[in-house]
N, C-alpha and C positions, 0 to 999 in steps of 0.2 A: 258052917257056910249058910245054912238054913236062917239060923237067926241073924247073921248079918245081910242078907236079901231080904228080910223083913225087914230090918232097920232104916235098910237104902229107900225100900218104900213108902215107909212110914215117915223121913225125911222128904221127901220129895211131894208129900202130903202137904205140910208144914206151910205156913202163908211167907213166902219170899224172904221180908224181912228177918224172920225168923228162921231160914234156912240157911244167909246169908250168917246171920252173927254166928250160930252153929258151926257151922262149916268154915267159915274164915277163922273161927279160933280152935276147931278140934283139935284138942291136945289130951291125952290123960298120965297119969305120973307112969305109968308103966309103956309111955313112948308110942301109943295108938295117936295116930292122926287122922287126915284125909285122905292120905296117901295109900291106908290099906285098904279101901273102897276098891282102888285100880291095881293093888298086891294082888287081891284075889281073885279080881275080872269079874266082881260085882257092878263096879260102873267104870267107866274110860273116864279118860279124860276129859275128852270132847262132851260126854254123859253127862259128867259135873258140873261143867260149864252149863249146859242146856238148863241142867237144874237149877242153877242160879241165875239164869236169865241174860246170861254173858258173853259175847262173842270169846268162840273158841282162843284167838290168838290174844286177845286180851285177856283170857283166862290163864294162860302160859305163863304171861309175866307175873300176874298176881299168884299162881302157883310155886313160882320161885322164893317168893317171901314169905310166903304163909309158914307160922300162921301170924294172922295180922294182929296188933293190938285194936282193943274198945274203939279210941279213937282213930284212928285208922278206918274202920268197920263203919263207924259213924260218919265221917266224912263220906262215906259211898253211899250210905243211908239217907241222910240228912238226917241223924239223931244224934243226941246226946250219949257220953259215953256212959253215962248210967241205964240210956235207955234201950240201947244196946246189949248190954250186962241182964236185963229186965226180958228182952224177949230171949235170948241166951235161955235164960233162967224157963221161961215159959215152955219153952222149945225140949229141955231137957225133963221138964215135968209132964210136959203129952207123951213124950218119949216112951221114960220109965211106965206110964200107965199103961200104953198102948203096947209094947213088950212084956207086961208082965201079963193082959191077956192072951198075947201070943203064945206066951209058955202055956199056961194051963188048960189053952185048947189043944197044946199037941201033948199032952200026957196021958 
């Protein structure tokens, strides 16, 4: 739980755009989404929204779809669906470094 309240934080860090491609496509092959943020009552729903800069009931419909494709993500952005994919990419690379000091400040 510890390290997923860092993560949530550490997301919410993240400059919009790049919260937005994140979050609108979190998926991993072992079936993690967005939805365990609010499984575990790390953030609500209403939370998520806030974080992406979204009104709450607008966030509702686009919660029902998610998760979205590239273009999809892009048309909300006004980017390309490579460039999309690119802060995606970016997003999950501050990530991983920013977690992996996490870890070895709590051992």
């Amino acid at each position: 739980r510890q390290y997923m309240e860092r993560l949530w934080k550490e997301i919410c860090a993240l400059p919009l755009e790049h919260r937005k491609a994140l979050l609108f496509n979190l998926q991993d092959s072992a079936g993690g989404d967005i939805q365990l943020f609010d499984f575990l009552g790390i953030a609500t729903i209403p939370q998520i929204a806030l974080a992406l800069e979204i009104e709450p009931v607008a966030f509702a419909e686009i919660w029902k779809r998610l998760p979205l494709d590239d273009a999809a993500i892009g048309l909300d952005l006004g980017l390309s669906r490579q460039d999309v994919a690119n802060r995606r990419s970016s997003a999950r690379k501050r990530l991983a470094r920013k977690m992996k000091e996490f870890e070895y400040g709590n051992k």
